[in-house]
N, CA, C and O atoms as a Tripos MOL2 file, in Angstrom:
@<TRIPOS>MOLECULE
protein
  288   287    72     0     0
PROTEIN
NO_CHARGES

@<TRIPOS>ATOM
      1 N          -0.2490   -8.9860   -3.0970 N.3       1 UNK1
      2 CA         -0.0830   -7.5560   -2.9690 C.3       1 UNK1
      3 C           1.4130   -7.2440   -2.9370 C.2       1 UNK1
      4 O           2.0340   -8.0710   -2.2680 O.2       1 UNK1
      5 N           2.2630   -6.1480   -3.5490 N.am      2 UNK2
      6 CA          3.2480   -5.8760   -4.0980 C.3       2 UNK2
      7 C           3.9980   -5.3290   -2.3610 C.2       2 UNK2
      8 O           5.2170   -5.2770   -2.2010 O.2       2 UNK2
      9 N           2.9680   -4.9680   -1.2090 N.am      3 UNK3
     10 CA          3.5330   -4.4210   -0.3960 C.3       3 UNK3
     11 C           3.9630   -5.2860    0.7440 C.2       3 UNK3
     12 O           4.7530   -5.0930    1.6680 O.2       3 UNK3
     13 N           3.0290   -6.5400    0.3230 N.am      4 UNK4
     14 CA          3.6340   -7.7560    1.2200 C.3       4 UNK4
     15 C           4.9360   -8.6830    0.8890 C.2       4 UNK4
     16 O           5.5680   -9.3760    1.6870 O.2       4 UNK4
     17 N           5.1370   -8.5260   -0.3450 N.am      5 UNK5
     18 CA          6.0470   -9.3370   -0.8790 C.3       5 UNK5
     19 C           7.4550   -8.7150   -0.5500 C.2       5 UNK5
     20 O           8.4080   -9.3510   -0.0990 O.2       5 UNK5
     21 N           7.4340   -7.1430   -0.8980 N.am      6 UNK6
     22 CA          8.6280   -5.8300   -0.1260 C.3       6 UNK6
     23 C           8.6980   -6.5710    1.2780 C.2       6 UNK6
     24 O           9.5370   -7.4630    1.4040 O.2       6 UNK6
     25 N           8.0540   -6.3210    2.0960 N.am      7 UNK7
     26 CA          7.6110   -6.6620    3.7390 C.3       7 UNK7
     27 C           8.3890   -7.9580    3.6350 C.2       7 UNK7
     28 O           9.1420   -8.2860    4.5520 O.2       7 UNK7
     29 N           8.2320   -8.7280    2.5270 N.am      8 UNK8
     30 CA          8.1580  -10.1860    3.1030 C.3       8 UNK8
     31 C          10.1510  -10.0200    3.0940 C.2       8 UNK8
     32 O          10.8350  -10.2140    4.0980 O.2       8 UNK8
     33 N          10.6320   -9.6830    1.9060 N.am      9 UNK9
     34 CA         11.6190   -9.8480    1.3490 C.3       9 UNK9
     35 C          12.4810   -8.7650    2.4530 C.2       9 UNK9
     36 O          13.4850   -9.2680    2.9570 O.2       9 UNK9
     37 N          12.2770   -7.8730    2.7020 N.am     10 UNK10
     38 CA         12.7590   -6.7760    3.7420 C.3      10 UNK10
     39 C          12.9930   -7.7590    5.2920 C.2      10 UNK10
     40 O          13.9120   -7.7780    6.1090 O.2      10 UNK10
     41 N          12.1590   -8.2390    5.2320 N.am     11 UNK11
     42 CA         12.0140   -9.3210    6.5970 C.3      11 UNK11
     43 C          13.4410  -10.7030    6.8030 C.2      11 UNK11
     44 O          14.2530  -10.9530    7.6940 O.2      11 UNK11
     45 N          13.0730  -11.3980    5.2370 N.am     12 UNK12
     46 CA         14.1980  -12.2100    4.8540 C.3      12 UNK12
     47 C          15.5850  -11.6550    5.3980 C.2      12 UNK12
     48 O          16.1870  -12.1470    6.3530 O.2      12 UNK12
     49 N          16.0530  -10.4400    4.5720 N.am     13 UNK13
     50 CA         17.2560   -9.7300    4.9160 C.3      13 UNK13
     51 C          17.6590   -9.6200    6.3950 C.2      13 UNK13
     52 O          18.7180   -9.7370    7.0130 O.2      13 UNK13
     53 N          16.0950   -9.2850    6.7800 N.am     14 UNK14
     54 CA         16.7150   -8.4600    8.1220 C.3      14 UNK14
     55 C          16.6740  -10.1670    8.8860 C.2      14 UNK14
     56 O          17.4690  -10.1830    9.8260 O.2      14 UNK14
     57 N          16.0840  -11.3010    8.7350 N.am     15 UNK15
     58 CA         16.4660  -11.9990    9.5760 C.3      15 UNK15
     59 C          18.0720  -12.8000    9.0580 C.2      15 UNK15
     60 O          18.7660  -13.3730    9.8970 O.2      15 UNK15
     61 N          18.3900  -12.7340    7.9030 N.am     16 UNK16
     62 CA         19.6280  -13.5810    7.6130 C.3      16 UNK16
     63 C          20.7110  -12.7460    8.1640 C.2      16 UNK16
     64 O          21.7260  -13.1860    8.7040 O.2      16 UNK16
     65 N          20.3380  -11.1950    7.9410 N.am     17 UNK17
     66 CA         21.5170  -10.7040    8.7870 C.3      17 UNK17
     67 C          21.8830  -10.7500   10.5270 C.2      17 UNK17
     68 O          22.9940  -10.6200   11.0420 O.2      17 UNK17
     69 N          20.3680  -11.0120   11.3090 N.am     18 UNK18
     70 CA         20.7250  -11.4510   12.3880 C.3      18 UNK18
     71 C          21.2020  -12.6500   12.4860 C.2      18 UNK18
     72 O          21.6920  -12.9570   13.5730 O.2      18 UNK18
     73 N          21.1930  -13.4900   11.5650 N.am     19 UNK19
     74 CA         21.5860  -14.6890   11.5420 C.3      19 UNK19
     75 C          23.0900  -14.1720   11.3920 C.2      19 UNK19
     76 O          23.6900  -13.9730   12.4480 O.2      19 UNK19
     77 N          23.5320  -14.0160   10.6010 N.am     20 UNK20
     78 CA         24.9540  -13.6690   10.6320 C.3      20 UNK20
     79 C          25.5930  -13.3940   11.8640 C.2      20 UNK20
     80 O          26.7020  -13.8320   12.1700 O.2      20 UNK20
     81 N          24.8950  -12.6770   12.5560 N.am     21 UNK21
     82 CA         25.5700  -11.9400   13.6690 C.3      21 UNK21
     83 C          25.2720  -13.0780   14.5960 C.2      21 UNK21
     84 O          26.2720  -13.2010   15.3030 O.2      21 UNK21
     85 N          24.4930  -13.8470   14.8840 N.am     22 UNK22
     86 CA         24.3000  -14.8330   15.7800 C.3      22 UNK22
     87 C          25.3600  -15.6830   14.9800 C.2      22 UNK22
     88 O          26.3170  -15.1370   15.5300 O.2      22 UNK22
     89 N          25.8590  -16.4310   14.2670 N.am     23 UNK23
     90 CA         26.1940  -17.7860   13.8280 C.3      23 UNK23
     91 C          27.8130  -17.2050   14.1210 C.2      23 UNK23
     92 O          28.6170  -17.5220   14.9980 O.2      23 UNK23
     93 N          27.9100  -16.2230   12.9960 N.am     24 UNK24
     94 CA         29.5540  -15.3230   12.7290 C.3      24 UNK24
     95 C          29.7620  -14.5380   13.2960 C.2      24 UNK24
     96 O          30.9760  -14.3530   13.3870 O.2      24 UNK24
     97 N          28.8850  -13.5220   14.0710 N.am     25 UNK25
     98 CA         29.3110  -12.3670   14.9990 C.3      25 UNK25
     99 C          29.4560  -10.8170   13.7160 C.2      25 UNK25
    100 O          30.0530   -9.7450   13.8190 O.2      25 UNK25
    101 N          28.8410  -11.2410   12.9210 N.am     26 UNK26
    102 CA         29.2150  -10.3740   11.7530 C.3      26 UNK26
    103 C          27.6900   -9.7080   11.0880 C.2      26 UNK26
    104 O          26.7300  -10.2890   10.5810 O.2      26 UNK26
    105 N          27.9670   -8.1570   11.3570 N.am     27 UNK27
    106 CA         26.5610   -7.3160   10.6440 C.3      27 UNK27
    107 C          26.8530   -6.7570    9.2590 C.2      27 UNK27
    108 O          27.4110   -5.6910    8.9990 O.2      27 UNK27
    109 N          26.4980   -7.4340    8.6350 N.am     28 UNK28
    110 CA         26.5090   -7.1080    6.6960 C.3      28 UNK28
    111 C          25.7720   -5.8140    6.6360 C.2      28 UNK28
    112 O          26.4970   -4.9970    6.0680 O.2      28 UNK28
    113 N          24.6910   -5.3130    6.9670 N.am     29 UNK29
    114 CA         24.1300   -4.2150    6.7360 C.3      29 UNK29
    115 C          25.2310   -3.2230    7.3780 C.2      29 UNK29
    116 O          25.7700   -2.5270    6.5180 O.2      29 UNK29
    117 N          25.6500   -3.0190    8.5940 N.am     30 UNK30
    118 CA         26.9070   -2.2190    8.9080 C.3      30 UNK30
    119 C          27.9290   -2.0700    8.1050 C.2      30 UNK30
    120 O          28.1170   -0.9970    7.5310 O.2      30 UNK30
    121 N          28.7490   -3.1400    7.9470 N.am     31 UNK31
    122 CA         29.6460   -3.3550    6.7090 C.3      31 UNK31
    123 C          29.5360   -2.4490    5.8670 C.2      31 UNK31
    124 O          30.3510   -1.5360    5.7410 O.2      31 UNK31
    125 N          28.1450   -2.6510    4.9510 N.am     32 UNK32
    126 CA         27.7420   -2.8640    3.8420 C.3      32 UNK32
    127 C          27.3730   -0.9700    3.9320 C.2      32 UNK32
    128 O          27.6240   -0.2630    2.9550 O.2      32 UNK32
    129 N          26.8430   -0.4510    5.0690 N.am     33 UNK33
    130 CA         26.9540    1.3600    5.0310 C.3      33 UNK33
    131 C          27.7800    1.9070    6.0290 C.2      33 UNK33
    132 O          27.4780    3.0140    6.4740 O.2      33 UNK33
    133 N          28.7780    1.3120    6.4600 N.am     34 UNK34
    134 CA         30.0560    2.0390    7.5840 C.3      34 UNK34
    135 C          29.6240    1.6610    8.6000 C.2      34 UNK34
    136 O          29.8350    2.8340    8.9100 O.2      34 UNK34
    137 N          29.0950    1.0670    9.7340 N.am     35 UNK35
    138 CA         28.8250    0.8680   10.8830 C.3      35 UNK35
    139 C          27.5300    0.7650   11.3720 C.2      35 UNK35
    140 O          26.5010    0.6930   10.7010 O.2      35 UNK35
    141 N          27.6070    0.7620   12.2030 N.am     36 UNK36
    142 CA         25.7870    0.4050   12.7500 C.3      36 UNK36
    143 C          25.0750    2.3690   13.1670 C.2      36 UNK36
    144 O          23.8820    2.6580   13.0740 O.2      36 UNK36
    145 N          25.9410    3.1560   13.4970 N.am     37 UNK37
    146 CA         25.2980    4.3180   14.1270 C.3      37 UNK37
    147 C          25.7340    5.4730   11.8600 C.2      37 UNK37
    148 O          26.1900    6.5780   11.5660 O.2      37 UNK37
    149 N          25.3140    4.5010   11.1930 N.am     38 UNK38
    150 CA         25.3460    5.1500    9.7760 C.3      38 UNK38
    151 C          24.1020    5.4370    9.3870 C.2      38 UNK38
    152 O          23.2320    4.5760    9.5180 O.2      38 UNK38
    153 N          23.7310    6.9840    8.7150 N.am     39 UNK39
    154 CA         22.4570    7.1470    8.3590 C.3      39 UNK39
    155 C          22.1300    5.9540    7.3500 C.2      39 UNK39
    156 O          20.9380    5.6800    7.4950 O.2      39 UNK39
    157 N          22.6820    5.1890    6.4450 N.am     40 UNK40
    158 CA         22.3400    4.2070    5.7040 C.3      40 UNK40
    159 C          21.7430    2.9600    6.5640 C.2      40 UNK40
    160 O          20.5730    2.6600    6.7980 O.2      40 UNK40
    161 N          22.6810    2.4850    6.8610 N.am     41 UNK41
    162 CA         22.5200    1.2970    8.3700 C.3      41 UNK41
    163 C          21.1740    1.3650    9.0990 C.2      41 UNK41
    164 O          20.3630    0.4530    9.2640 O.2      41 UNK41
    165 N          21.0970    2.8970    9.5800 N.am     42 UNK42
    166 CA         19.8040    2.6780    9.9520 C.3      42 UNK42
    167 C          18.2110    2.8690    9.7240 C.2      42 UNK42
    168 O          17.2720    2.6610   10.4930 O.2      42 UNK42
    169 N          18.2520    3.4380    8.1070 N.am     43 UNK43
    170 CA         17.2650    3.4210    7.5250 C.3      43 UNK43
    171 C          17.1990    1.9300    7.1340 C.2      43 UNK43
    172 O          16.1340    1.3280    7.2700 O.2      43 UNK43
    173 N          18.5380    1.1780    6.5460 N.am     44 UNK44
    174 CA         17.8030   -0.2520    6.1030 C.3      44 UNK44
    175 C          17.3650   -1.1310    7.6940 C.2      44 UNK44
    176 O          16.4760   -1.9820    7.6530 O.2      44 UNK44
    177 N          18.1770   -0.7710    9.2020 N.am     45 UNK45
    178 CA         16.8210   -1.4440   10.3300 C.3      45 UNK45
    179 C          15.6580   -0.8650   10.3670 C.2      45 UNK45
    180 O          14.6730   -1.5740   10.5690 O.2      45 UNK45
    181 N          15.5140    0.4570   10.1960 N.am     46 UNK46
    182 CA         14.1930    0.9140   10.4490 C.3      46 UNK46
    183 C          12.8980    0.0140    9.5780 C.2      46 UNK46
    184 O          11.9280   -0.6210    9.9910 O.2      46 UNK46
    185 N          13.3580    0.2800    8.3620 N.am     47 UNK47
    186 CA         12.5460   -0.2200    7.0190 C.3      47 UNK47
    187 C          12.0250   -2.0410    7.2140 C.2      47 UNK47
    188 O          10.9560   -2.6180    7.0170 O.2      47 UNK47
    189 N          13.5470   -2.5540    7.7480 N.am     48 UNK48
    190 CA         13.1540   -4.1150    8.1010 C.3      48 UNK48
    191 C          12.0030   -3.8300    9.4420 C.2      48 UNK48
    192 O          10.7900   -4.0160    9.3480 O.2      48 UNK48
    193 N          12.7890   -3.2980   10.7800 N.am     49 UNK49
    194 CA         11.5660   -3.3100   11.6370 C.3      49 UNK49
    195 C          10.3540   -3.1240   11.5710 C.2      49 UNK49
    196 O           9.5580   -3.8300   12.1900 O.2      49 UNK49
    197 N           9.9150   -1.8850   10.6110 N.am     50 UNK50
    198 CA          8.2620   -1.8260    9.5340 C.3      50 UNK50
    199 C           7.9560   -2.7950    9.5440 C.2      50 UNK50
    200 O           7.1610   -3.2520   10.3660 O.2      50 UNK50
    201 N           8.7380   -3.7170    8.2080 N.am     51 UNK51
    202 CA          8.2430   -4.7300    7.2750 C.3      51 UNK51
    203 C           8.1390   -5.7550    8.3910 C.2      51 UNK51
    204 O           7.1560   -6.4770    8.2240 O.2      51 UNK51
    205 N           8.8140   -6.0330    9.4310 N.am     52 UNK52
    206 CA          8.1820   -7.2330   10.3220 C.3      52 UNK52
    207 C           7.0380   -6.9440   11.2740 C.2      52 UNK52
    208 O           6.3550   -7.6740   11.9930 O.2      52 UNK52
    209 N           7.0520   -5.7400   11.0600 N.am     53 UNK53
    210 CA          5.3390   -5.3060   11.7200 C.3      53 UNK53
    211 C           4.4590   -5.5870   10.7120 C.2      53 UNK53
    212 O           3.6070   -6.4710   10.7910 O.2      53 UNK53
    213 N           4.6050   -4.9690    9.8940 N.am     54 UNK54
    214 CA          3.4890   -5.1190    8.8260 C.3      54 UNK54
    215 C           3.4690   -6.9500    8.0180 C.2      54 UNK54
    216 O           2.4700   -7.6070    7.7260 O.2      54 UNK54
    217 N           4.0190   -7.0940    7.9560 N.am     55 UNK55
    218 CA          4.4310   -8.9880    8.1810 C.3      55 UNK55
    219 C           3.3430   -9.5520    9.5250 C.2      55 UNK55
    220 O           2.4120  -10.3290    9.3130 O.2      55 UNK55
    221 N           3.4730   -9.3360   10.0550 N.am     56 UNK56
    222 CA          2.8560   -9.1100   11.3700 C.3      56 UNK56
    223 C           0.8140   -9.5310   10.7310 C.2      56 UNK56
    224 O           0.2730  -10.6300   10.6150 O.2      56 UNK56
    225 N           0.4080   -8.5330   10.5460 N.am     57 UNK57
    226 CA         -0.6940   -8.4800    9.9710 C.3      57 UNK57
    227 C          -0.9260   -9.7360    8.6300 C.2      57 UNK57
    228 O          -1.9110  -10.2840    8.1350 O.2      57 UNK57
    229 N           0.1130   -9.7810    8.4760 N.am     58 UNK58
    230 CA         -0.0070  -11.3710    7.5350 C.3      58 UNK58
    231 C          -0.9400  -12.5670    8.0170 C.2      58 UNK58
    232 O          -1.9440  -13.1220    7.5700 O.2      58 UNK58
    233 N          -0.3170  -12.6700    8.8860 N.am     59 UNK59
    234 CA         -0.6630  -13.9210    9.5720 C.3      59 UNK59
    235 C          -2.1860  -13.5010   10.3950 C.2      59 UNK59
    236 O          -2.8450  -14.4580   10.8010 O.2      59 UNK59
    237 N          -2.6320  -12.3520   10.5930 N.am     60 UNK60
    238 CA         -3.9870  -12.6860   10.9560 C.3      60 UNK60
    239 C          -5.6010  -12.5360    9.4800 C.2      60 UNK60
    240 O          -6.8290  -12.5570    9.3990 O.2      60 UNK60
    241 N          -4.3300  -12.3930    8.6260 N.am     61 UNK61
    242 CA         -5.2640  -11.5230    7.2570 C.3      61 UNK61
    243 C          -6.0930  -13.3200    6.7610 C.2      61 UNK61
    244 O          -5.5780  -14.4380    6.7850 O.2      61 UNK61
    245 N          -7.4320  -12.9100    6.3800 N.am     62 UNK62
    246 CA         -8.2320  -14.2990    6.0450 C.3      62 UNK62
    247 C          -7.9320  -14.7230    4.2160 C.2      62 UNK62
    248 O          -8.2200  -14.1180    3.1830 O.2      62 UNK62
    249 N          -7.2200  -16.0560    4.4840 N.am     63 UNK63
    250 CA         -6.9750  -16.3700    2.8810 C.3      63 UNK63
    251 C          -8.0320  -16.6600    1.5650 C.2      63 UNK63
    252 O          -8.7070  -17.6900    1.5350 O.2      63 UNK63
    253 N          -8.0820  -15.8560    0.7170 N.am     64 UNK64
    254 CA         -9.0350  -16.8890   -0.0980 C.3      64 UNK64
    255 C          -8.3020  -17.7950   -0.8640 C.2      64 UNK64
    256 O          -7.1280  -17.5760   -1.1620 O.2      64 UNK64
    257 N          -9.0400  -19.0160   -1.2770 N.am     65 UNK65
    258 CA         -7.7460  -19.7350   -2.2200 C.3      65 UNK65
    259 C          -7.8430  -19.9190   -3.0800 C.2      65 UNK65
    260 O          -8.9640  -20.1750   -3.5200 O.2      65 UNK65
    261 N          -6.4430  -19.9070   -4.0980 N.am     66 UNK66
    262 CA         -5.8020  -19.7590   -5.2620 C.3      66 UNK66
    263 C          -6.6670  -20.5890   -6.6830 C.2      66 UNK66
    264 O          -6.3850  -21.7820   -6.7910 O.2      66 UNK66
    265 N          -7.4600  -20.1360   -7.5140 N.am     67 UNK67
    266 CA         -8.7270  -20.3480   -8.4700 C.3      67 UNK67
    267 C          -7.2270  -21.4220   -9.0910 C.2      67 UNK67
    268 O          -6.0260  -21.1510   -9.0820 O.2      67 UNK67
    269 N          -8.0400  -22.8040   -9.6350 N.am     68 UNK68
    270 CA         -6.8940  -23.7450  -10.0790 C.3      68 UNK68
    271 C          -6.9210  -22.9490  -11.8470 C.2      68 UNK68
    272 O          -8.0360  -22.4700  -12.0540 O.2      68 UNK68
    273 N          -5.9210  -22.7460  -13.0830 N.am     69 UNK69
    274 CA         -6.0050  -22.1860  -14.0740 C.3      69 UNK69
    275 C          -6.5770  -22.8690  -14.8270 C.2      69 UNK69
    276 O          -7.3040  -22.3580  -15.6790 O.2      69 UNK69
    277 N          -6.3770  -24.5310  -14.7110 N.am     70 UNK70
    278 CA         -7.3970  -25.3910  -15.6900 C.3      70 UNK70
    279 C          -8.7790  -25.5570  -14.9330 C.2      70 UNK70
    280 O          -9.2780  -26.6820  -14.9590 O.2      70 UNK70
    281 N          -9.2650  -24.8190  -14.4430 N.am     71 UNK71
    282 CA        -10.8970  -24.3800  -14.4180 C.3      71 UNK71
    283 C         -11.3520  -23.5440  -15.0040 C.2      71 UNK71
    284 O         -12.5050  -23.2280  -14.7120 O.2      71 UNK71
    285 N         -10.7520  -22.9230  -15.9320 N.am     72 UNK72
    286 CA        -10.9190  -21.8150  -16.6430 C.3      72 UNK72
    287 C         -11.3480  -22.6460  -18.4220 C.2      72 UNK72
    288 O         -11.5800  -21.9310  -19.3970 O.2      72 UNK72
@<TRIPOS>BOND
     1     1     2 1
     2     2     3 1
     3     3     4 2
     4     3     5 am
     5     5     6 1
     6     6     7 1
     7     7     8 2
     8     7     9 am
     9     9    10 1
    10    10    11 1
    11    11    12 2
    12    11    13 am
    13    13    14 1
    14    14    15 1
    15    15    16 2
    16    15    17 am
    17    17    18 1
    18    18    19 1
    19    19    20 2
    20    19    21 am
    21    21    22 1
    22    22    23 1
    23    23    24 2
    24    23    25 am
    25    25    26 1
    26    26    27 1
    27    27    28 2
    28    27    29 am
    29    29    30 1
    30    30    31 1
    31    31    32 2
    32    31    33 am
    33    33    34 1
    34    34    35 1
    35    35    36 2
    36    35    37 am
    37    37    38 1
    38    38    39 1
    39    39    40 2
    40    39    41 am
    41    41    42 1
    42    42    43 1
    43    43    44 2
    44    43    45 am
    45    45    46 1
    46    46    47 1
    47    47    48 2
    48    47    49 am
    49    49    50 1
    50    50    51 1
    51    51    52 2
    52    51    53 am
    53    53    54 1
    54    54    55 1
    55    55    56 2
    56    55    57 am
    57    57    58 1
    58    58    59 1
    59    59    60 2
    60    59    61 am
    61    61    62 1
    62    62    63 1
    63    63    64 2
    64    63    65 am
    65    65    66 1
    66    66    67 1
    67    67    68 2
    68    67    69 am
    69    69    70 1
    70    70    71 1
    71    71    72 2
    72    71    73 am
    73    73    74 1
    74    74    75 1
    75    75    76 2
    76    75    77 am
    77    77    78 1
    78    78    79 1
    79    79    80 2
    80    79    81 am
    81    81    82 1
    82    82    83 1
    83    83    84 2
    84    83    85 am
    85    85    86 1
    86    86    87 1
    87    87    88 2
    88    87    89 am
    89    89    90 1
    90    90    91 1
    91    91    92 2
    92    91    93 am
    93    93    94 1
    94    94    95 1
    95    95    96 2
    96    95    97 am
    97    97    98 1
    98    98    99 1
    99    99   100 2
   100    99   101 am
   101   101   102 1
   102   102   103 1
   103   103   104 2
   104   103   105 am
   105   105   106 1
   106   106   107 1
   107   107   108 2
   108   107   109 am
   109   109   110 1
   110   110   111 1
   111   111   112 2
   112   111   113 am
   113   113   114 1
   114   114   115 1
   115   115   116 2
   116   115   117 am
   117   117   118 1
   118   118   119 1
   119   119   120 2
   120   119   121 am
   121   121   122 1
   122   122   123 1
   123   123   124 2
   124   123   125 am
   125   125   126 1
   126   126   127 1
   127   127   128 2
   128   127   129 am
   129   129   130 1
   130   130   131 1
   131   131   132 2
   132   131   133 am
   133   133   134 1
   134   134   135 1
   135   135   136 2
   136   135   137 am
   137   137   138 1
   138   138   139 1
   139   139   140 2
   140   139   141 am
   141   141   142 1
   142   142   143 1
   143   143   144 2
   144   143   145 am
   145   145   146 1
   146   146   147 1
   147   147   148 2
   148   147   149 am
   149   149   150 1
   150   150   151 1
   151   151   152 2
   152   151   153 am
   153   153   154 1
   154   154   155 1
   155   155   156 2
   156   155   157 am
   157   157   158 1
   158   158   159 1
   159   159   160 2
   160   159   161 am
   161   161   162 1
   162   162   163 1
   163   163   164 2
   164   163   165 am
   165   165   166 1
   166   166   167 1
   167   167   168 2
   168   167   169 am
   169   169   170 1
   170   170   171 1
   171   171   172 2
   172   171   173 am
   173   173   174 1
   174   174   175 1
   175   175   176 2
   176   175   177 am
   177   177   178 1
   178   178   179 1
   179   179   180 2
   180   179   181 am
   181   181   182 1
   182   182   183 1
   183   183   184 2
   184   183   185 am
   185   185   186 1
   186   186   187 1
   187   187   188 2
   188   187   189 am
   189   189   190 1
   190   190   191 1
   191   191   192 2
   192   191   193 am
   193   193   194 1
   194   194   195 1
   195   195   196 2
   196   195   197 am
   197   197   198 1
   198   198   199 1
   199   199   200 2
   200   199   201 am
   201   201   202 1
   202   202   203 1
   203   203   204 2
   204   203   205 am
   205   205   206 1
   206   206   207 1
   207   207   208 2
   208   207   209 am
   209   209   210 1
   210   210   211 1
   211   211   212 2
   212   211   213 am
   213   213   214 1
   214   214   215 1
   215   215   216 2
   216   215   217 am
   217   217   218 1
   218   218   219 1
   219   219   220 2
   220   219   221 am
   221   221   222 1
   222   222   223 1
   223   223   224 2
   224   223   225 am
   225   225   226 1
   226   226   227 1
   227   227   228 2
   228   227   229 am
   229   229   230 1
   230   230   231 1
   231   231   232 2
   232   231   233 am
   233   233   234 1
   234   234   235 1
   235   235   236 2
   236   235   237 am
   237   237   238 1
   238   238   239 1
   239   239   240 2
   240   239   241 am
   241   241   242 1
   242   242   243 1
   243   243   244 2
   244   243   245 am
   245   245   246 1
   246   246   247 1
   247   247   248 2
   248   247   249 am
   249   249   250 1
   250   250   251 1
   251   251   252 2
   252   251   253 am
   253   253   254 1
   254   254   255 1
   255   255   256 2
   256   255   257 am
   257   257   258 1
   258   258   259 1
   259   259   260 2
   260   259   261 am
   261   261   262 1
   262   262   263 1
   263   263   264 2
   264   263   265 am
   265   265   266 1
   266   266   267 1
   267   267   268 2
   268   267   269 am
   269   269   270 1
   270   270   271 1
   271   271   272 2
   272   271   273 am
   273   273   274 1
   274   274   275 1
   275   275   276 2
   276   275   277 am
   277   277   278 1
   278   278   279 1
   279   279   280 2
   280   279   281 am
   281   281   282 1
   282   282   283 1
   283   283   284 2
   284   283   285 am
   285   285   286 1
   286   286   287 1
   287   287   288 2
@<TRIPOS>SUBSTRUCTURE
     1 UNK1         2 RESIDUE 1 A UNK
     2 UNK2         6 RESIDUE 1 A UNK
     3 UNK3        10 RESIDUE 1 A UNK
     4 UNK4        14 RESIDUE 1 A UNK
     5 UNK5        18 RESIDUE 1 A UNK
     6 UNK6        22 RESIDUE 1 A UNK
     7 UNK7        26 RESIDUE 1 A UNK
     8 UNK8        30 RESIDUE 1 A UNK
     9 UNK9        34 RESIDUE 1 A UNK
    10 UNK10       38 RESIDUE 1 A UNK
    11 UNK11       42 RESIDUE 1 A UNK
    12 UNK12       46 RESIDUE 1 A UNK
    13 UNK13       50 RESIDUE 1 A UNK
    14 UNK14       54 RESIDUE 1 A UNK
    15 UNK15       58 RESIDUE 1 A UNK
    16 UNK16       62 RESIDUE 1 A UNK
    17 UNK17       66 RESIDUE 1 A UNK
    18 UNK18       70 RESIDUE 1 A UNK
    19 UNK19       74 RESIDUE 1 A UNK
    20 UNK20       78 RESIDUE 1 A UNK
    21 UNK21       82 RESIDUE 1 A UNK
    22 UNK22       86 RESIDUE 1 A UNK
    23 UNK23       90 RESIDUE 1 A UNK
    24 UNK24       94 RESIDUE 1 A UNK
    25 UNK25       98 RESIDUE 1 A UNK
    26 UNK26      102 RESIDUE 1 A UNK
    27 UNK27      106 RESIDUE 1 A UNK
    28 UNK28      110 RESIDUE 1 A UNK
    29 UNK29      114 RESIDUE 1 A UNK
    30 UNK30      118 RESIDUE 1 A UNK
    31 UNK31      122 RESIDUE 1 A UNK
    32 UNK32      126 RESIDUE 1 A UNK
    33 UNK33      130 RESIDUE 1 A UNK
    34 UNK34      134 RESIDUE 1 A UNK
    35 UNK35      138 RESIDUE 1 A UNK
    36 UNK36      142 RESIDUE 1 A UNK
    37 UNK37      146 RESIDUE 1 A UNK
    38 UNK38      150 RESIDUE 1 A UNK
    39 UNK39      154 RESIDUE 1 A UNK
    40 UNK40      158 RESIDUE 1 A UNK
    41 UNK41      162 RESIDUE 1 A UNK
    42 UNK42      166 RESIDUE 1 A UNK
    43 UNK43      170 RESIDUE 1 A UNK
    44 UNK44      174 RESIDUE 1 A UNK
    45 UNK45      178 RESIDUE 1 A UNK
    46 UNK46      182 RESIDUE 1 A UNK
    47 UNK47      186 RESIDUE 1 A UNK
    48 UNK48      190 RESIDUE 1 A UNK
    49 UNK49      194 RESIDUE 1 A UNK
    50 UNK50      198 RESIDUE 1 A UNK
    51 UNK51      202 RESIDUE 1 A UNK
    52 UNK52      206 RESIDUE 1 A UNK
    53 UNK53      210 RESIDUE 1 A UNK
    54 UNK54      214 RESIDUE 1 A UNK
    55 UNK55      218 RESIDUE 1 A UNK
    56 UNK56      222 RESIDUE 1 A UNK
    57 UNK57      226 RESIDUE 1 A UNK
    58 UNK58      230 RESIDUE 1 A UNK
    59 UNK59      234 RESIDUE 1 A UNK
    60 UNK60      238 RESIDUE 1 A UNK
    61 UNK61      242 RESIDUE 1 A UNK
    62 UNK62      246 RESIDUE 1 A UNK
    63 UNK63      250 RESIDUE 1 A UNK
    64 UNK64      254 RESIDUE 1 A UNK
    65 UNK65      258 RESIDUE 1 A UNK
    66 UNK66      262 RESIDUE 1 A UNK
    67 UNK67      266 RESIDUE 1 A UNK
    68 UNK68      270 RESIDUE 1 A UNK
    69 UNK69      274 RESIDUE 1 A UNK
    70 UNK70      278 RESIDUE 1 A UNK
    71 UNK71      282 RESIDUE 1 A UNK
    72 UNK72      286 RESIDUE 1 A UNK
């Protein structure tokens, strides 16, 4: 699904940038829209905080599994 993969990838970001700030002390998304209190800045935390909720629901969703293509 196209909305988990957003979620998933929104998630990535938002954890490498805490990584940054834990390892370097350094926030790329701030940087990257003027500071942390920037209307930009904080639509891209809001959007990550979503996507790790909705990420969230990943892990209890039931898998079916992947049809092999040479059975076809």
């Amino acid at each position: 699904m196209i909305i988990d993969r957003i979620a998933l990838i929104l998630s990535i970001i938002g954890g490498l940038n805490w990584g940054s700030i834990g390892f370097f002390g350094y926030d790329f998304v701030a940087w990257i829209f003027g500071g942390q209190n920037a209307v930009g800045s904080r639509i891209i935390y809001s959007l990550v905080g979503v996507s790790a909720i909705w990420c969230i629901s990943l892990l209890f969703r039931e898998r079916t599994p992947l049809l092999d293509s040479a059975e076809d």
